[in-house]
C-alpha positions in Angstrom: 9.6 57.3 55.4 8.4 53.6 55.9 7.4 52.1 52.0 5.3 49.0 51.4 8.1 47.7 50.2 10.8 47.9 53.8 7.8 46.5 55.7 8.3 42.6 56.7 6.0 39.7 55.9 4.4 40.2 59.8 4.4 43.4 59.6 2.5 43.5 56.6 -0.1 41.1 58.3 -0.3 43.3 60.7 -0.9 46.4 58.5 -3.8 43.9 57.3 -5.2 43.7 60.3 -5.0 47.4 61.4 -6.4 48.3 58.0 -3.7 50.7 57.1 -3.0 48.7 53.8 -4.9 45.9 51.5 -2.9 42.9 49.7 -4.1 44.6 46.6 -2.0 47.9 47.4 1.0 45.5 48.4 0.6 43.4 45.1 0.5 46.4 43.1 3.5 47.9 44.6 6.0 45.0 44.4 4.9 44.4 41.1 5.7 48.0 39.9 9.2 47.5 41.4 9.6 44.4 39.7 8.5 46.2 36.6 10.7 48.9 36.7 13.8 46.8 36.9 14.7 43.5 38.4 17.7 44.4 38.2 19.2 41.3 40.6 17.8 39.1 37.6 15.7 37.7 41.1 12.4 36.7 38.7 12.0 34.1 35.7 8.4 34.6 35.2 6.1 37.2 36.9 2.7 36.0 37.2 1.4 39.5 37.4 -2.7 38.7 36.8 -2.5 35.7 39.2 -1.0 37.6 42.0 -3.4 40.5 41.7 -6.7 38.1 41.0 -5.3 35.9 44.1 -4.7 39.5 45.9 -8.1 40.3 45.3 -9.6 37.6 46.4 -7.8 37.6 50.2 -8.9 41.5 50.1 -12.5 40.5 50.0 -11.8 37.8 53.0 -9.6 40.4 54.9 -12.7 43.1 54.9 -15.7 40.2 55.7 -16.7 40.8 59.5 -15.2 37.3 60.6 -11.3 36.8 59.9 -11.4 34.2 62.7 -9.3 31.0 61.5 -6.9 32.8 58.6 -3.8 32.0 58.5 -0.7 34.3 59.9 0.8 35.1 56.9 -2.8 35.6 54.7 -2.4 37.7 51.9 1.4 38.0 51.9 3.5 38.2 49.0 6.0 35.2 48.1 7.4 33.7 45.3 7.7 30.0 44.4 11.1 28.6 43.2 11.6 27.4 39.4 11.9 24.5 40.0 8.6 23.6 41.7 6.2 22.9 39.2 2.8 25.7 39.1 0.0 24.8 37.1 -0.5 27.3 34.9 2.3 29.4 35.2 5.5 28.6 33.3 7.8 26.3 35.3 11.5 26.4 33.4 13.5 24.2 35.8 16.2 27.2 34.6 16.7 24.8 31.8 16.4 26.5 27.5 14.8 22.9 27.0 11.9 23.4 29.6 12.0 27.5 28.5 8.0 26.8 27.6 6.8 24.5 30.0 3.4 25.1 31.8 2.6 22.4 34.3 -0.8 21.1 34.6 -0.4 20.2 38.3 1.0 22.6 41.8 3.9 20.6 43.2 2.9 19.8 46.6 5.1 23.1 48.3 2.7 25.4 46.1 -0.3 23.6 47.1 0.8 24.3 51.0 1.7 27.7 50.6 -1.7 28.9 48.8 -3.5 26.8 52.0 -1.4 29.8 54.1 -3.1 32.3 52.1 0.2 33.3 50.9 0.6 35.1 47.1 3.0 34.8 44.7 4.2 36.9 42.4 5.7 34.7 40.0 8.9 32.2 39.7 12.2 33.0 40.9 15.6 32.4 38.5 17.6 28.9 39.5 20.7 27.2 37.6 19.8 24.7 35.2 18.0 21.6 37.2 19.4 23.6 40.5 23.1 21.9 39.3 25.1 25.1 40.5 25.8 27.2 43.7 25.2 30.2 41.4 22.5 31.4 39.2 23.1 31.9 35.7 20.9 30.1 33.5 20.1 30.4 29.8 16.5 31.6 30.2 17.0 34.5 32.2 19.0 37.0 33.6 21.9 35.9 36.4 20.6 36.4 39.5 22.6 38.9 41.4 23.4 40.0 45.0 21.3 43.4 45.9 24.6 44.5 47.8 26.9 44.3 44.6 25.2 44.0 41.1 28.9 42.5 39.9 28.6 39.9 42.4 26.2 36.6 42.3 23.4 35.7 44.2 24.7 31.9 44.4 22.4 29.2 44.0 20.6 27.2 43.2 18.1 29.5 44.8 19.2 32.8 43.5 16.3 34.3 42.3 14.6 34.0 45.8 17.4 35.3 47.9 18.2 38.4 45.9 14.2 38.9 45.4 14.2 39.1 49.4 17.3 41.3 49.8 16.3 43.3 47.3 13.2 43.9 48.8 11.1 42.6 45.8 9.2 40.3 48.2 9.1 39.7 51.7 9.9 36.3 52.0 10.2 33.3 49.1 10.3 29.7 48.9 13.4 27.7 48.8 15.2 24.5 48.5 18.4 23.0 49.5 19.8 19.9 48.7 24.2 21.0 49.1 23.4 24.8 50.5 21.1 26.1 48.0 19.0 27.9 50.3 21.9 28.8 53.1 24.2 29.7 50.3 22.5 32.3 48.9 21.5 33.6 52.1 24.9 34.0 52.6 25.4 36.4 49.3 22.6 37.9 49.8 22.4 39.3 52.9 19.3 37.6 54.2 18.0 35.2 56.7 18.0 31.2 54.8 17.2 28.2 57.1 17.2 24.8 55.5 14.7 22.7 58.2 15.3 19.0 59.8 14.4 16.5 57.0 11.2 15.6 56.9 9.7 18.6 58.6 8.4 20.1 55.3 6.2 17.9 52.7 8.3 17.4 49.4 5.2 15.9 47.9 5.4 12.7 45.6 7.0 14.5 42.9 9.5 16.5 45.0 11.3 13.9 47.4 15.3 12.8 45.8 14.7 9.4 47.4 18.4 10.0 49.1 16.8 12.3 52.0 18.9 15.6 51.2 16.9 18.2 49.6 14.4 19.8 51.5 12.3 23.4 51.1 12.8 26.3 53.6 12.0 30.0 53.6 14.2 32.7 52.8 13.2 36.1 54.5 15.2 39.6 56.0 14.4 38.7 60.2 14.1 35.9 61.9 10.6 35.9 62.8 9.5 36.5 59.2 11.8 32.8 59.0 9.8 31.2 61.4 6.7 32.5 60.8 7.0 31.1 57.3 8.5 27.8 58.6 4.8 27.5 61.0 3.1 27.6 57.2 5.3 25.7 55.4 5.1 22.9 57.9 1.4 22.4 58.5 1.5 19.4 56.3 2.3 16.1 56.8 2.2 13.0 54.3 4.0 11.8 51.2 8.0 13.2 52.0 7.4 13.8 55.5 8.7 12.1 58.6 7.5 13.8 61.3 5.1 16.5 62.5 6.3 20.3 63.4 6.7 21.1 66.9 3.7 21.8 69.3 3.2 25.1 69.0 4.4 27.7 66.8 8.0 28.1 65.4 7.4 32.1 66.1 7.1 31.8 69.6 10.2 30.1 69.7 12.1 33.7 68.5 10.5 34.8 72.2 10.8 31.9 74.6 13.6 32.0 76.6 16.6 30.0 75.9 18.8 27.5 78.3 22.4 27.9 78.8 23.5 26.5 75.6 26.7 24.3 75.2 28.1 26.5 71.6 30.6 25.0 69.2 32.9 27.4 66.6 34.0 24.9 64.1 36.1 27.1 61.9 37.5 25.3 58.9 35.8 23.4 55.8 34.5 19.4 55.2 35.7 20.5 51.9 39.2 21.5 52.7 39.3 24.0 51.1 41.0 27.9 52.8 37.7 30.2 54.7 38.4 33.7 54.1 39.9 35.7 56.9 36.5 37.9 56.6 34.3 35.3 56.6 36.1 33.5 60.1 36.2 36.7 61.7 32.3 37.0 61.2 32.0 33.3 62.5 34.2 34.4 65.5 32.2 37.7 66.5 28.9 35.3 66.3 30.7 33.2 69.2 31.9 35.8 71.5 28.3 37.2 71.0 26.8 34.5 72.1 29.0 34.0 75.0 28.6 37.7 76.1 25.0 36.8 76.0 25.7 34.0 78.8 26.1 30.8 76.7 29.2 28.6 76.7 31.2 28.4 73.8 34.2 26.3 73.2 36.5 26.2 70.1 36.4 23.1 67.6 38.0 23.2 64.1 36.5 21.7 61.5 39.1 19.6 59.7 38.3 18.4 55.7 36.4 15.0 55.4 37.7 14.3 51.9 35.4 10.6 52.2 32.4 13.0 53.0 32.9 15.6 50.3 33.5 12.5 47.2 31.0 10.3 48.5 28.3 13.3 48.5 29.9 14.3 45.0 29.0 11.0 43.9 25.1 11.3 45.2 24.8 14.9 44.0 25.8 13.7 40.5 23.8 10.6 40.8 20.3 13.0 41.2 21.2 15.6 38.1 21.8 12.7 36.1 18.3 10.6 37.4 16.5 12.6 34.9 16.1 10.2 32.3 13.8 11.7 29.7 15.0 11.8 26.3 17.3 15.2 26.5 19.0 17.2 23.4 22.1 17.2 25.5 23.9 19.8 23.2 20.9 21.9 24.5 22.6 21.4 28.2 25.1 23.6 30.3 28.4 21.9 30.2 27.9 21.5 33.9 24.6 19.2 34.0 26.1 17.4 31.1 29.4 17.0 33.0 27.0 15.8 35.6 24.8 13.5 33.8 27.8 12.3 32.0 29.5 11.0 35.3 26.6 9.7 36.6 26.1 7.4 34.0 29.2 6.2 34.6 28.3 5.2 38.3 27.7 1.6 39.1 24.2 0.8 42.1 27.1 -0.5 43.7 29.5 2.6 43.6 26.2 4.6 44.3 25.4 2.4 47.5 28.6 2.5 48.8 28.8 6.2 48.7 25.5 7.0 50.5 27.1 3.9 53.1 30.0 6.4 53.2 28.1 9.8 53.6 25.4 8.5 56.4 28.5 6.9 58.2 30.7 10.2 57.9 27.4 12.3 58.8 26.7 10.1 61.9 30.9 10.4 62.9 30.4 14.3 62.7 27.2 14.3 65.0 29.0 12.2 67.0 31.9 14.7 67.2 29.2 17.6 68.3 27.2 15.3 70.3 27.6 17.3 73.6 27.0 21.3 71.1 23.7 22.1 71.5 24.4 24.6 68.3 27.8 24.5 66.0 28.7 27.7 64.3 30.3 27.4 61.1 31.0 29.9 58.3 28.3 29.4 55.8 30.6 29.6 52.3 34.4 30.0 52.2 34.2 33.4 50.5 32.2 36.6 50.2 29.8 36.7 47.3 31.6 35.6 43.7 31.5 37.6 40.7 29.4 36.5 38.2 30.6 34.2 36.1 33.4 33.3 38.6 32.5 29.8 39.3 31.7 28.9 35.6 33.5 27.0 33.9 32.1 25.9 30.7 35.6 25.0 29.0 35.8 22.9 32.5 33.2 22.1 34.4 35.3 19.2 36.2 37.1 22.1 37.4 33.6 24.0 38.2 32.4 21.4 40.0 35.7 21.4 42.4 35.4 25.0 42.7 31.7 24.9 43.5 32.4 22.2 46.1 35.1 24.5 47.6 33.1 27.6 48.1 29.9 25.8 49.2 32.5 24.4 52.2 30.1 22.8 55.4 27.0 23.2 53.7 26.4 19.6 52.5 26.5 18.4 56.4 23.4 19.7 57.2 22.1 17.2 54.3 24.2 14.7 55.1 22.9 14.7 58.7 19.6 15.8 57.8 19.9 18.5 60.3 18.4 21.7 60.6 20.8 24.7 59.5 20.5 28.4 59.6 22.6 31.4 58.0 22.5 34.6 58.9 23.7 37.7 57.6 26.3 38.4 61.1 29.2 39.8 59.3 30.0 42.2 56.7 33.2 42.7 54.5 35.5 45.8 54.5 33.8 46.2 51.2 30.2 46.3 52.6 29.4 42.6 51.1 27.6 40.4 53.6 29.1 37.2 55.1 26.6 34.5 56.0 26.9 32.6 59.4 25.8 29.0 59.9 24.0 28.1 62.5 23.5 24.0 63.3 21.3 22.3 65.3 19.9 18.8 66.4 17.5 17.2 64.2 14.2 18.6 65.2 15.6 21.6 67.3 14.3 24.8 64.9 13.4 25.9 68.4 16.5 26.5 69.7 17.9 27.8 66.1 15.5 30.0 66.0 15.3 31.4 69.6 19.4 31.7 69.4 19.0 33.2 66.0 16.5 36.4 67.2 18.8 36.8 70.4 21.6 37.3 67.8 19.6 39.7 65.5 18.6 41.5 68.7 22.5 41.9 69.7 23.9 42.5 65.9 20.9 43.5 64.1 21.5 44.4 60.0 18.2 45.8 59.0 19.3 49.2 58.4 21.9 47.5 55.6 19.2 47.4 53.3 18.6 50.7 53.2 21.9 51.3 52.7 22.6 48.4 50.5 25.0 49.0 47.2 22.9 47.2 44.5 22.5 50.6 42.7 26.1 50.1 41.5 26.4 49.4 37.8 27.4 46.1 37.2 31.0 45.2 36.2 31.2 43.2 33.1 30.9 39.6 33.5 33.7 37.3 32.9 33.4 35.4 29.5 
């Protein structure tokens, strides 16, 4: 039997509409499950009398005789990333040093997403300052992949991904500045797009001045993506460099695509070895797509060693640009690795690498000019352990391990192109592989309407019923 829970972020508007169920119910519901046990360590902060005042209020709207002019997604339930600021509700930037912080202000991202009518249950778990492709901070719980409690959820946003896959929330806010949206996606088992830069606001206080982070929705189907993309990009202003697409994103999932030129680029900018599951599941997305009448062509993606130092270098260059006083003994040894090194940066050094990224970017554009889409494997490997990628005696040797398993995720922020993963392939162990999915700047369209056709022809919805994330978890390596 269907629960409130299994139904999807347009479904549940539609529920809304039919009057079968009320946000209220919804809100209830997901918070009892979050109650009983997060157990994929998906929530920092539940703002449990928000969301059910907040649910209250859209019931009253729902029931009014004229619902003309609502928004798609009214009265759905999300959750905002740690590391966007909520006024009001405690805002840890995953950090012990920000463990009792309560903003004044809404970061630009929340303000959007109340316009949609969305509700949010509370802040999802992120790695300290988002400086980690996994999610193990000091003020909460690791985040964890639903499909294997032992494994990680990656990062840096964790917390939202598992609370998808574990079907805590329908969809949830992301970011991604190297792969922190597509990432845990990946490990997750859920749908992670990271949009064109400058489709969706970062707000004054959320833009890195170097043009690679960006927010993007994390949901279980594609339509719940891009229905959550058409709210998240309604705004245009401070961060923004151009407007979304005439009409809707979600109409895109149904318009019918053109012959598209497809590119496998097997192999990682990082150099480092793609397990033979994960290349297998990028290599059943291409003959898929060909079966479906595109043409696809082979491409492998050799390491850009420039590319991978030169984005080290503007990576470190942002943890370390917070420059309020800090207890640094207070720090993960990875941030203060981080900061460390970037204080040891020259403008110069800085300059030249972001010379050296855009001109290695533009070369790999260049190389795909005539792929309408490149498929790539979205990490090296299947979902980590916890505690795998830490490296607290070394975090110089964290930080090359990190930058290994992320693999071709920083090109999409080097390019500023839009990127997709989807959960295509599945290890002999029932973990899920995430599949990359790249597209011209600007083209969501045809990511999205090549995305659904894929869903359509390899569809995973039924894993989550059968997911593994009842399994006790193995103990974590010290």
């Amino acid at each position: 039997m269907t629960e409130l829970h299994d139904l999807t972020a347009l479904q549940l508007a539609a529920a809304y509409e039919r009057g079968e169920t009320s946000p209220t119910e919804v809100v209830d519901h997901l918070l009892t499950r979050i109650g009983d046990g997060d157990r994929v360590g998906a929530f920092t902060t539940v703002s449990a009398d928000r969301a059910r005042n907040a649910a209250a209020g859209a019931e009253r709207v729902l029931r009014s005789a004229d619902r003309t002019g609502l928004p798609r997604l009214f009265g759905v339930p999300t959750a905002v990333k740690d590391l966007e600021a909520t006024a009001g509700v405690r805002t840890t930037l995953g950090s012990a040093l920000f463990r009792d912080w309560v903003p004044e202000h809404d970061d630009e991202i929340v303000e959007v997403m109340a316009d949609a009518g969305l509700i949010s249950l509370g802040k999802t778990t992120v790695p300290e300052f988002g400086a980690a492709c996994y999610t193990e901070p000091e003020v909460s719980a690791p985040a964890r992949s639903p499909f294997d409690l032992a494994r990680s959820a990656a990062g840096s946003s964790g917390g939202a991904a598992a609370a998808v896959g574990a079907l805590l929330v329908p969809i949830a806010q992301g970011s991604d500045t190297a792969g922190s949206v597509r990432s845990p996606a990946s490990a997750c088992g859920v749908v992670g797009l990271k949009p064109s830069r400058g489709l969706v606001t970062a707000g004054p206080a959320g833009n890195d001045g170097m043009g690679l982070s960006v927010r993007g929705p994390l949901a279980r189907t594609v339509r719940d993506t891009a229905a959550f993309l058409d709210a998240l990009a309604t705004r245009t202003g401070a961060g923004t460099v151009h407007p979304p697409r005439a009409g809707s994103y979600e109409s895109a999932c149904d318009t019918p695509l053109p012959r598209l030129r497809i590119a496998l680029a097997q192999g990682s900018v990082s150099g480092a070895p793609v397990d033979p599951e994960v290349a297998a599941a990028a290599e059943l997305t291409a003959r898929t797509l060909a079966g479906l009448g595109h043409d696809v062509f082979v491409r492998d993606q050799a390491p850009d060693p420039e590319l991978t130092a030169g984005f080290q270098v503007m990576f470190t260059a942002l943890v370390g640009s917070r420059t309020m006083a800090f207890d640094e003994s207070a720090l993960r040894p990875i941030v203060r690795h981080l900061r460390s090194r970037a204080q040891e940066f020259t403008a110069a050094e800085l300059a030249a690498s972001i010379g050296v990224v855009q001109a290695r970017a533009r070369a790999w554009a260049l190389d795909h000019a005539e792929a309408d889409v490149v498929i790539t494997p979205t990490v090296t490997a299947p979902p980590t352990l916890v505690g795998q990628l830490r490296d607290d005696a070394d975090p110089a040797a964290e930080l090359a391990a990190m930058t290994a398993f992320t693999g071709n995720t920083v090109l999409a922020n080097a390019t500023g192109f839009p990127a997709i993963s989807l959960p295509l392939g599945w290890s002999s162990q029932g973990l899920p592989l995430g599949v990359s999915l790249t597209a011209g700047r600007g083209r969501e369209d045809l990511l999205l309407g090549a995305s659904a056709a894929l869903e359509e022809a390899l569809p995973w919805a039924h894993r989550y019923g059968e997911r593994t994330g009842t399994r006790t978890p193995a103990a974590d390596p010290a």
